[in-house]
Each structure stands twice: as structure tokens, then as C-alpha cells.
ZADO-1210 file (C-alpha; in nm, 4 decimals, padded with zeros to 6 digits):
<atoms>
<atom x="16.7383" y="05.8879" z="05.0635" code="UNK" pos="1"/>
<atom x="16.6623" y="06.0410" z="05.4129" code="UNK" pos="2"/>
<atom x="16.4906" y="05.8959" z="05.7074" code="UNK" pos="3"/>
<atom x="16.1949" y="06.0661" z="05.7868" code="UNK" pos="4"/>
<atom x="16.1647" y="05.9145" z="06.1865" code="UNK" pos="5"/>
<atom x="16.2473" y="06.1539" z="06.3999" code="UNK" pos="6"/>
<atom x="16.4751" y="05.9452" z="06.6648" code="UNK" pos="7"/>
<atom x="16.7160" y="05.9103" z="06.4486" code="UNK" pos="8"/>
<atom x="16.8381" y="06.2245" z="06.4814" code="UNK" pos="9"/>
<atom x="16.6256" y="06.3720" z="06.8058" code="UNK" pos="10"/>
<atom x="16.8566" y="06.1189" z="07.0196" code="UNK" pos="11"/>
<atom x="17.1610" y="06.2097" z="06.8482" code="UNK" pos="12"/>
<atom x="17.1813" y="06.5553" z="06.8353" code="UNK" pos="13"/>
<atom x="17.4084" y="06.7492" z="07.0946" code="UNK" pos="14"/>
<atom x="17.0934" y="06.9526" z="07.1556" code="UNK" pos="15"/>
<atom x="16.8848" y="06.6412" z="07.3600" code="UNK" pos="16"/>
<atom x="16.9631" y="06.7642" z="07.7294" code="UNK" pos="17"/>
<atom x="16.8102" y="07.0963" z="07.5939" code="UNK" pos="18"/>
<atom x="16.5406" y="06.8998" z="07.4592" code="UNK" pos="19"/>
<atom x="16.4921" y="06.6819" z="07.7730" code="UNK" pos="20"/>
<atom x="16.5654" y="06.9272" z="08.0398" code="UNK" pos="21"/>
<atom x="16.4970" y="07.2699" z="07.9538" code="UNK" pos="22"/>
<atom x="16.2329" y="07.5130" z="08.0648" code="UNK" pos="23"/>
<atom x="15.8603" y="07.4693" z="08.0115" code="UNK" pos="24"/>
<atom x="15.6546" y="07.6690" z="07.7980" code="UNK" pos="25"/>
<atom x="15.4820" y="07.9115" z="07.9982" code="UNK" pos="26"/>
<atom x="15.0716" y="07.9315" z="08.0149" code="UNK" pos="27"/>
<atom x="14.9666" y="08.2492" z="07.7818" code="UNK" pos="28"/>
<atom x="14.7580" y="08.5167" z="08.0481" code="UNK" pos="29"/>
<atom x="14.4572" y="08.3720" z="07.8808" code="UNK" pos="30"/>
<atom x="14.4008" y="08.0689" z="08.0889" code="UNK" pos="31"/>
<atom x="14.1791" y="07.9274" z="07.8310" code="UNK" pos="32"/>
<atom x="14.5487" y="07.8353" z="07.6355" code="UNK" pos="33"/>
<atom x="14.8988" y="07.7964" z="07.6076" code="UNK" pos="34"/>
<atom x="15.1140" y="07.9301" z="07.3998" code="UNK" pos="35"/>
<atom x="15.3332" y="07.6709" z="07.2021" code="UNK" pos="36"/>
<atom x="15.4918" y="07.9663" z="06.9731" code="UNK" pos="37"/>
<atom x="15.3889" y="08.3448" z="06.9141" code="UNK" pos="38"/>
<atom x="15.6088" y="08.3749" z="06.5989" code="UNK" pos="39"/>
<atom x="15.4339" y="08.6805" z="06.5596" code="UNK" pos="40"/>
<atom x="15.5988" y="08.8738" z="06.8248" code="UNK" pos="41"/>
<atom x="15.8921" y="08.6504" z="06.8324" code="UNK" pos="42"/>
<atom x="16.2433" y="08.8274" z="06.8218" code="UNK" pos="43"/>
<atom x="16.5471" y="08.6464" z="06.6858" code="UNK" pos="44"/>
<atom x="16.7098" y="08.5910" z="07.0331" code="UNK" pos="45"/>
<atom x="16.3782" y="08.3818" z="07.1883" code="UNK" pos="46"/>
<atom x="16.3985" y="08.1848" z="06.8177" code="UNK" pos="47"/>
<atom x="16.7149" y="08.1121" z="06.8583" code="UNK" pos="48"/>
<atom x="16.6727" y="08.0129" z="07.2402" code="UNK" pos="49"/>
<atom x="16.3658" y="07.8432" z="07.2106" code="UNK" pos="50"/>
<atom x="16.3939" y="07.6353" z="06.9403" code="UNK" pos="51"/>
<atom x="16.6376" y="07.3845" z="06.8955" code="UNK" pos="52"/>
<atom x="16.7421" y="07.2677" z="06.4846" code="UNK" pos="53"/>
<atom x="16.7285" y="06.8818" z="06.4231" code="UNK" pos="54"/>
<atom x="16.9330" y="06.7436" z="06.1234" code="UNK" pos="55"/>
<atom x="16.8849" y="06.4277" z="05.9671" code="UNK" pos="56"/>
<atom x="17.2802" y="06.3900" z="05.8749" code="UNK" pos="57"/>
<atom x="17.6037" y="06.5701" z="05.9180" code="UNK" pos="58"/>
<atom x="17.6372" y="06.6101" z="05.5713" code="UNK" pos="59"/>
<atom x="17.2722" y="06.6884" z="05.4047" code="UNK" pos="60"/>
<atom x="17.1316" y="07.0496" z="05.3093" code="UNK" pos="61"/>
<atom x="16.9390" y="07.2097" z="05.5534" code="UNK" pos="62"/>
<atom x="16.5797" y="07.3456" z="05.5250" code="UNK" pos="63"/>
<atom x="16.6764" y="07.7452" z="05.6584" code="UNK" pos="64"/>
<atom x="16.3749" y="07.8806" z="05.8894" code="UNK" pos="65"/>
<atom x="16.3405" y="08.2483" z="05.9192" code="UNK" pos="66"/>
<atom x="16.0840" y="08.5563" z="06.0257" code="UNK" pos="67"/>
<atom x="16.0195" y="08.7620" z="05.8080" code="UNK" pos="68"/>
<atom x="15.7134" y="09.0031" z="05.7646" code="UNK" pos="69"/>
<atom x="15.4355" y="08.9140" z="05.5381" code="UNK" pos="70"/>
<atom x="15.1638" y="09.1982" z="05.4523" code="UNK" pos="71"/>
<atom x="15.2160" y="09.3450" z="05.8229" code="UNK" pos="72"/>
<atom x="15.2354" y="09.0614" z="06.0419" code="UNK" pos="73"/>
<atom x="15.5572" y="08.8363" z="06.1288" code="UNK" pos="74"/>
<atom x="15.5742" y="08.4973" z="06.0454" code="UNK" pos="75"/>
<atom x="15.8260" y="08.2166" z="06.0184" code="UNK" pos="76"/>
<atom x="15.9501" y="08.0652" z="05.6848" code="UNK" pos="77"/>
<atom x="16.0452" y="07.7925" z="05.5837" code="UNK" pos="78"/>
<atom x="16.3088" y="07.7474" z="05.2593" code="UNK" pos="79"/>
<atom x="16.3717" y="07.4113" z="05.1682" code="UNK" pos="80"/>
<atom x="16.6113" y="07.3145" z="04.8320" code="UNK" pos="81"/>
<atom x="16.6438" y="06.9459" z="04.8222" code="UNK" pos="82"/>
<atom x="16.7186" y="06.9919" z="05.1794" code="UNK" pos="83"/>
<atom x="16.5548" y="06.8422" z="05.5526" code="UNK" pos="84"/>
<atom x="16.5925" y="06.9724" z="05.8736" code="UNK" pos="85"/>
<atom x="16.3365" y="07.0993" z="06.1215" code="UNK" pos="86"/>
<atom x="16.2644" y="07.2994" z="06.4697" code="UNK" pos="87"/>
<atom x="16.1635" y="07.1261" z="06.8321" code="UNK" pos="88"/>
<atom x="16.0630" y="07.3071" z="07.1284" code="UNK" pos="89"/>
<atom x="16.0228" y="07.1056" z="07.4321" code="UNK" pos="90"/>
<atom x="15.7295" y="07.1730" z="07.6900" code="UNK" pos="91"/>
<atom x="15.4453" y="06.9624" z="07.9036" code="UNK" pos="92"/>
<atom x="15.1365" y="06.9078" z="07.7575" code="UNK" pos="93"/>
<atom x="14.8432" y="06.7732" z="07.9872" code="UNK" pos="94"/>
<atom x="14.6080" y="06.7020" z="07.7236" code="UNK" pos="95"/>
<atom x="14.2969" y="06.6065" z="07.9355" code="UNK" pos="96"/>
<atom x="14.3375" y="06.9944" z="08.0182" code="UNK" pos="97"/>
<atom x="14.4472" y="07.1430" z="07.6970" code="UNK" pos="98"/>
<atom x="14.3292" y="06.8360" z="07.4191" code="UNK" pos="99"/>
<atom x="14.2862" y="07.1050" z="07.1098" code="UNK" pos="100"/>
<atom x="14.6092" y="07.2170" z="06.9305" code="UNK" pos="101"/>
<atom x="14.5592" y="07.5279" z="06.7222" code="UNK" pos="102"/>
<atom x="14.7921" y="07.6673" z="06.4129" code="UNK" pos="103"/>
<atom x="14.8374" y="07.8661" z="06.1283" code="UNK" pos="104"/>
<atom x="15.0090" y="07.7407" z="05.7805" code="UNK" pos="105"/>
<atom x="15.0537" y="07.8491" z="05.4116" code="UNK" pos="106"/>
<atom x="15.2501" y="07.6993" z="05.1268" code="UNK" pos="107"/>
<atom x="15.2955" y="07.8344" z="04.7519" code="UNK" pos="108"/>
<atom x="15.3731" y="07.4439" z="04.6421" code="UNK" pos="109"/>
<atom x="15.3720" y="07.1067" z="04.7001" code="UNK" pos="110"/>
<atom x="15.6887" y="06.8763" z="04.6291" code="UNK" pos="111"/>
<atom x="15.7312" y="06.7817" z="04.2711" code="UNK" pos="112"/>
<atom x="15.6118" y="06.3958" z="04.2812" code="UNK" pos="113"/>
<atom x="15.6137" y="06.4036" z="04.6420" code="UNK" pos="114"/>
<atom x="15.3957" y="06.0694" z="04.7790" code="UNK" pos="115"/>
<atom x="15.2067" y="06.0619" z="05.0745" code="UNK" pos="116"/>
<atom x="15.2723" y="05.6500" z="05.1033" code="UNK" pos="117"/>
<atom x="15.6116" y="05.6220" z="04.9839" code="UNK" pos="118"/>
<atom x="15.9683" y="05.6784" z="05.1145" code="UNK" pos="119"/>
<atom x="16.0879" y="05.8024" z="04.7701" code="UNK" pos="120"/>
<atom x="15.8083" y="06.0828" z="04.7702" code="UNK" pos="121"/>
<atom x="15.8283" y="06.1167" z="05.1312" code="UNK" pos="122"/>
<atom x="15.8386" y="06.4992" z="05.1677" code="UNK" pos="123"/>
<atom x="15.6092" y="06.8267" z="05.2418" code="UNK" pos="124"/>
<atom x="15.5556" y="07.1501" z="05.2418" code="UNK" pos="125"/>
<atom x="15.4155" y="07.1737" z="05.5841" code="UNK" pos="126"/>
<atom x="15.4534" y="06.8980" z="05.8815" code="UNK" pos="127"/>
<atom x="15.3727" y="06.9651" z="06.2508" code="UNK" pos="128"/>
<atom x="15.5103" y="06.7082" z="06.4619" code="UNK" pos="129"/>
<atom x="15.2968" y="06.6028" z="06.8660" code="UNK" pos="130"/>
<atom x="15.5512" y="06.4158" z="07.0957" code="UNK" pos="131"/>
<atom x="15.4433" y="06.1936" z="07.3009" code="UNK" pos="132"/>
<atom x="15.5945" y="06.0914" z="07.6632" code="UNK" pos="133"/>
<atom x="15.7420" y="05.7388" z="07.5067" code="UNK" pos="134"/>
<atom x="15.4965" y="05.4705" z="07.6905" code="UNK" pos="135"/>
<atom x="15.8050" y="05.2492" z="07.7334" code="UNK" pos="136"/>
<atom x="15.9990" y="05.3696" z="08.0435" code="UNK" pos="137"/>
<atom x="16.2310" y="05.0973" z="08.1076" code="UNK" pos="138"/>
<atom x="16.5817" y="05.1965" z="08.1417" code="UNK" pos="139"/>
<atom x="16.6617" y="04.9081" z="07.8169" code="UNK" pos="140"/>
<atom x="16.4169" y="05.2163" z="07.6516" code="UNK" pos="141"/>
<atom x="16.6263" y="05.4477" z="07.7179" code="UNK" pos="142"/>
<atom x="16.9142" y="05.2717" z="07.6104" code="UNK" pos="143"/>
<atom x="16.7801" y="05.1885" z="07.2742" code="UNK" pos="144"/>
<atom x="16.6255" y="05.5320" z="07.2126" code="UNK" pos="145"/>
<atom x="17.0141" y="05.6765" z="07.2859" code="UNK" pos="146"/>
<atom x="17.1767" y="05.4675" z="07.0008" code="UNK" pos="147"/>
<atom x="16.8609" y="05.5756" z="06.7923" code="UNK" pos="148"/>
<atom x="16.6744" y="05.2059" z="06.7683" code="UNK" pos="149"/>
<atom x="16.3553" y="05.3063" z="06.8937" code="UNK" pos="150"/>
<atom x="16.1368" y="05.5725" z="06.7626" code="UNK" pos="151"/>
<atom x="16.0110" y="05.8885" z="06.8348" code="UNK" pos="152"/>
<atom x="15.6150" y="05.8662" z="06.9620" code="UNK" pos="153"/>
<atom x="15.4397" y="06.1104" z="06.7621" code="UNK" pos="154"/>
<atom x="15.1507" y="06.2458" z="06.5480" code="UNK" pos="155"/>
<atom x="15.2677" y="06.3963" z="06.1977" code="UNK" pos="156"/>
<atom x="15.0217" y="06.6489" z="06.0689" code="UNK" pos="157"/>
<atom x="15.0834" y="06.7136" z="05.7273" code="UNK" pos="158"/>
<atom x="14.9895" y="06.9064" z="05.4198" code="UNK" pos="159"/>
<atom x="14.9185" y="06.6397" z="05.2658" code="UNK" pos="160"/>
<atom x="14.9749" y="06.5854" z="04.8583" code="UNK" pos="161"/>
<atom x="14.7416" y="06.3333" z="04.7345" code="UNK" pos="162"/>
<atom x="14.5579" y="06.2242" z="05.0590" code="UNK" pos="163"/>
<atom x="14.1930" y="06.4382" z="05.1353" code="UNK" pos="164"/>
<atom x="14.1637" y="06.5981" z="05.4933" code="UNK" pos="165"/>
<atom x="14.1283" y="06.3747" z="05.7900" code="UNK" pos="166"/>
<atom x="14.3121" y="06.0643" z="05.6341" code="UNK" pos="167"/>
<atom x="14.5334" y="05.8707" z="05.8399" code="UNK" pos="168"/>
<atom x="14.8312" y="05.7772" z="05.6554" code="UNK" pos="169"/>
<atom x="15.0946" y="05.5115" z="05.7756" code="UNK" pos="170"/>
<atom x="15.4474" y="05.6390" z="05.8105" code="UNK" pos="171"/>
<atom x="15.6605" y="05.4979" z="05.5402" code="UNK" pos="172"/>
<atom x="15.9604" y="05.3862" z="05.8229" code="UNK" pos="173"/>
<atom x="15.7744" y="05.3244" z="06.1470" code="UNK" pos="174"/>
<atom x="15.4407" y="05.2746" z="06.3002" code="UNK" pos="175"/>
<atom x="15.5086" y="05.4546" z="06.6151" code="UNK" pos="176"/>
<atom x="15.4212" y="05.7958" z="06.3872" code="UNK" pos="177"/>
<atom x="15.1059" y="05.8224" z="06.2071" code="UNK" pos="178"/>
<atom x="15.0700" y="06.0692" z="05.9936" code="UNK" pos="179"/>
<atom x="14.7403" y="06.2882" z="05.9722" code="UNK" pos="180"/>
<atom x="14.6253" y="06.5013" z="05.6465" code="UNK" pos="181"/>
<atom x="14.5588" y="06.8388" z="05.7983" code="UNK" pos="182"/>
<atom x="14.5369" y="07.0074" z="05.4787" code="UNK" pos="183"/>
<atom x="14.5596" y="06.8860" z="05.1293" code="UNK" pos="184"/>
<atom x="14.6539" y="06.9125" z="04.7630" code="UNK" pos="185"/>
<atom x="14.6506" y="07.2241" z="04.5402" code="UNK" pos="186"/>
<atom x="14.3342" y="07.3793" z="04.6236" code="UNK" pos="187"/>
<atom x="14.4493" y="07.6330" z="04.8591" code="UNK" pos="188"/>
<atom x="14.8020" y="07.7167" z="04.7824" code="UNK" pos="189"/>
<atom x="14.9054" y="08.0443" z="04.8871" code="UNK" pos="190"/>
<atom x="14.6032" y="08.0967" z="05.1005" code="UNK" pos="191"/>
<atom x="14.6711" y="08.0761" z="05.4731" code="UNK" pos="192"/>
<atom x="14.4492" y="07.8054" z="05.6730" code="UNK" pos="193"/>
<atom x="14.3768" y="07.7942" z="05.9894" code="UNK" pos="194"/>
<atom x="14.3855" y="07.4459" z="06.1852" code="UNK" pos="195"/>
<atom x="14.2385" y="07.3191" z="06.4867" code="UNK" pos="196"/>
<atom x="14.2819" y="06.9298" z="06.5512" code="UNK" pos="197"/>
<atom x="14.1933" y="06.7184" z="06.8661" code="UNK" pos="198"/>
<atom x="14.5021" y="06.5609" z="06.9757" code="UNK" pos="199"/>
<atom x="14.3476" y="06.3556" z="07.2270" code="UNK" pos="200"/>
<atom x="14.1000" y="06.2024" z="07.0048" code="UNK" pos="201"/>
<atom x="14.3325" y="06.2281" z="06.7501" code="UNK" pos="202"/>
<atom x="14.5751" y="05.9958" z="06.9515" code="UNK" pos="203"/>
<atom x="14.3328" y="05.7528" z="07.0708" code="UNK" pos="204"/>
<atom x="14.1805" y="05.6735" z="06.6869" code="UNK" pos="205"/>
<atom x="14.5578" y="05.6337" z="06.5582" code="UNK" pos="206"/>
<atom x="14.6716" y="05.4584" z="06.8657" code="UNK" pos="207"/>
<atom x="14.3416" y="05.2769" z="07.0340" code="UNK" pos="208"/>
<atom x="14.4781" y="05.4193" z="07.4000" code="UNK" pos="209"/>
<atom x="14.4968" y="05.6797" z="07.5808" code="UNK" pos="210"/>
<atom x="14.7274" y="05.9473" z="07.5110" code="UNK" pos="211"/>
<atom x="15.0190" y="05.9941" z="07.7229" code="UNK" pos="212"/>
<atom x="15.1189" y="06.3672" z="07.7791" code="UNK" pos="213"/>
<atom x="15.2555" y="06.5765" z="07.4976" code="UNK" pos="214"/>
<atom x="15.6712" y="06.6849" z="07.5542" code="UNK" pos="215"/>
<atom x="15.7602" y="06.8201" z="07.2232" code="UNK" pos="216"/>
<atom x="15.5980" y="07.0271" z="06.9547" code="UNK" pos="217"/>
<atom x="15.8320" y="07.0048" z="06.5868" code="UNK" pos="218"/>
<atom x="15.7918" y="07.1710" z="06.2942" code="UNK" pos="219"/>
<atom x="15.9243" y="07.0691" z="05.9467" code="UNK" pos="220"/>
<atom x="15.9316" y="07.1864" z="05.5678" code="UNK" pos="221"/>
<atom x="16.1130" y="06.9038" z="05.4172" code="UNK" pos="222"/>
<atom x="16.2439" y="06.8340" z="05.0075" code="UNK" pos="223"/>
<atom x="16.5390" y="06.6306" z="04.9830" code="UNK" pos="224"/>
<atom x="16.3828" y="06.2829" z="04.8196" code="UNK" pos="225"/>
<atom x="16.2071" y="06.4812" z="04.6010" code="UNK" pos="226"/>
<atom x="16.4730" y="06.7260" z="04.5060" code="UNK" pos="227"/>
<atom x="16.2163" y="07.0082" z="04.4601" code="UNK" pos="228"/>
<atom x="16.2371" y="07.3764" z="04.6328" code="UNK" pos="229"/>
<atom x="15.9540" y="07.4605" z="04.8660" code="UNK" pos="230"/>
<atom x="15.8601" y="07.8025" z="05.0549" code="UNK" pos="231"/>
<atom x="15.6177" y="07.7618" z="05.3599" code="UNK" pos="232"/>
<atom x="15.5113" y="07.9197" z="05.6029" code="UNK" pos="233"/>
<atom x="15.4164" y="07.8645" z="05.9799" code="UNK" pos="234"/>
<atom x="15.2276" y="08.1055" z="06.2091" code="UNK" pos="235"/>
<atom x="15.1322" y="08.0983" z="06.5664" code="UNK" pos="236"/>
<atom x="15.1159" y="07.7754" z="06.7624" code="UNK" pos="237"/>
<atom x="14.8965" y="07.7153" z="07.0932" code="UNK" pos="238"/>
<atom x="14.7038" y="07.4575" z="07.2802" code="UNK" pos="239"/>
<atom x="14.3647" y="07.5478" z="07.4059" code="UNK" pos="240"/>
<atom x="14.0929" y="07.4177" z="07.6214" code="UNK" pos="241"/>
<atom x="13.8223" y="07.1814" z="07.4118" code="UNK" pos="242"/>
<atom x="13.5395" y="07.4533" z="07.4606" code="UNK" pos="243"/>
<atom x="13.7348" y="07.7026" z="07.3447" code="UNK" pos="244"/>
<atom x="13.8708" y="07.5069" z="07.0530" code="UNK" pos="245"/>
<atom x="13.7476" y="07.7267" z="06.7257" code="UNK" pos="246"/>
</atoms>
């Protein structure tokens, strides 16, 4: 059984001074957004650059993330045989500036007796991941979070497969990551959907505080406790201002 909690292997991997220290995201021309991803006119150098693979073991099957065309636009997707693994891109968020994250998703099918509430059932066809600045700055937090004892701060957005739209669901392994039905169940397979979620509010109804700011967007398509075989699909990514949230 896999470990959904995204320390565990975010502070392993080789990858973290990438992560940590890279280059920001720059602001789109519009300056009513930034851009988190434009997989649409994404080439496979800036994918490969940009976005760094996170692995839950050494061993395990990997979800494989590709673009690919579909009906005349690019897209990235996601193929996942009884596998886990997912994308991070690190960037600054100031969400009193930007508090409205905006995306585009699709799935053919949901994870044969996958459970929203349960670590057996634990996986979906679609999660988008909001990283938080950890609120614990100590250097004894940066210690644990390097031998992987503390967890990642985060949102989970999820296509959800029981749970209606809007539900906050407890993670099954820690509650420093709620997870957040952005879509649900079988209504709307195959159809794309368009979503557009206040992470600021968002963050304060999980949490009851503030939000810190955002440092890390992931992305994940994930099968393995299930054992099923998924095909998603993720499309552009950006932050906007809360007026021009749509």
C-alpha cells in the first residue's frame, strides 16, 4: 500500500534543491493572472525543465505523463496502471493578490473501488495539489521535514469518487492535507470541466487561518491501491485575480 502524503517523497527526492531553489514562474502579459502551466503551447524541453517527477518508492510503477494532441489542442496525459507518481513545479504565490486558481481536467474513469475516506481506496483520476509555505519555520522543522516526519502543507483537489462537489474530505494519513471534491463521480466522464476554486477561502475554511503563500503547484493521476488503469487528462493551469475569477 502507498502513502499518499506528499513529504514522504517531496523531501527525499534528489530533485528538492530544484524544488526549493529554482526559478519563479513568470506573470503571463495579462496582469490580471499568472500562468502556473500553458500545457497547451508547452514543448517537451520546458516539460521536462519545468516540472520535476515525484515517486512514492524506488521500486513502484510510475504514472507516465505526456502531451499529446486531443481534437486540435495539446494537452497533458496522464497513464496510470496500478502505478503513482506525479509532477511539481515550484513558484510564489501571493494569494491576497492572485486568491483564484483556475484549471482544466477530463477523465474517461474513475478507480475501480477507489474510496474517497480510505487508504485502501485511496486513489484518483485527477488530483491537483496547493503548497503551502510550511507555517513551522524552526530549523527542528526543517530537520524533521528532511528525514520525511513532517508533512507537506497542502490542499488536495480531487475528482472525487463518491463525495458531491465542495466536500471536504480528511486525508486518510495526515491532517496537514485536506482534500477538496472539485469534481465528482460518473456524471461527466469524458467531458472536460472547467474549475475555478478560491484558495484563500478555500484555505481558511479547511484550516481556520490565514493562508500562508502558495510555493508549489502538483499534479497527480494515481492507481496503485486500487490496481485499476486510469487515463486523465490535465489542461492549462493559472492563478488569477478574484474579479477576474470566471
Amino acid at each position: 500500500m502507498t502513502s499518499k502524503i506528499l513529504s514522504s517523497f517531496i523531501v527525499t527526492t534528489l530533485a528538492l534543491p530544484i524544488l526549493l531553489f529554482g526559478g519563479q514562474v513568470s506573470a503571463d502579459e495579462k496582469p490580471s493572472r499568472i500562468v502556473v502551466e500553458n500545457f497547451s503551447s508547452l514543448n517537451e524541453q520546458q516539460f521536462k525543465k519545468r516540472w520535476q517527477n515525484y515517486n512514492f518508492s524506488l521500486f513502484g510503477a510510475r504514472t507516465d505523463y505526456q502531451l499529446v494532441s486531443q481534437q486540435g489542442q495539446q494537452v497533458l496525459r496522464a497513464t496510470s496502471n496500478k502505478a503513482a507518481s506525479g509532477l511539481i513545479r515550484k513558484l510564489s504565490i501571493n494569494l491576497e493578490q492572485y486568491p483564484v486558481l483556475n484549471w482544466r481536467w477530463q477523465t474517461i474513469s474513475l478507480p475501480t473501488g477507489g474510496d474517497d475516506h480510505s487508504k485502501t481506496g485511496d486513489d484518483h483520476s485527477l488530483r491537483l495539489y496547493v503548497i503551502f509555505d510550511n507555517p513551522e519555520t524552526s530549523l527542528l522543522s526543517w530537520i524533521k521535514n528532511s528525514a520525511g516526519l513532517a508533512e507537506t502543507h497542502a490542499l488536495n483537489y480531487i475528482w472525487a469518487n463518491q463525495a458531491v462537489i465542495n466536500t471536504q474530505i480528511a486525508n486518510p494519513y495526515t491532517d496537514r492535507s485536506i482534500m477538496i471534491a472539485a469534481s465528482s463521480s460518473e456524471t461527466q466522464l469524458g467531458q472536460w470541466q472547467t474549475i475555478s476554486r478560491n484558495i484563500a477561502a478555500d484555505y481558511q475554511r479547511a484550516f481556520g487561518r490565514k493562508p500562508p503563500p502558495v510555493t508549489a503547484i502538483a499534479i497527480m493521476t494515481d492507481s496503485d491501491n486500487t490496481k485499476s488503469k486510469l487515463t486523465s487528462f490535465y489542461g492549462d493551469i493559472y492563478f488569477s485575480q478574484l474579479q477576474a475569477a470566471k
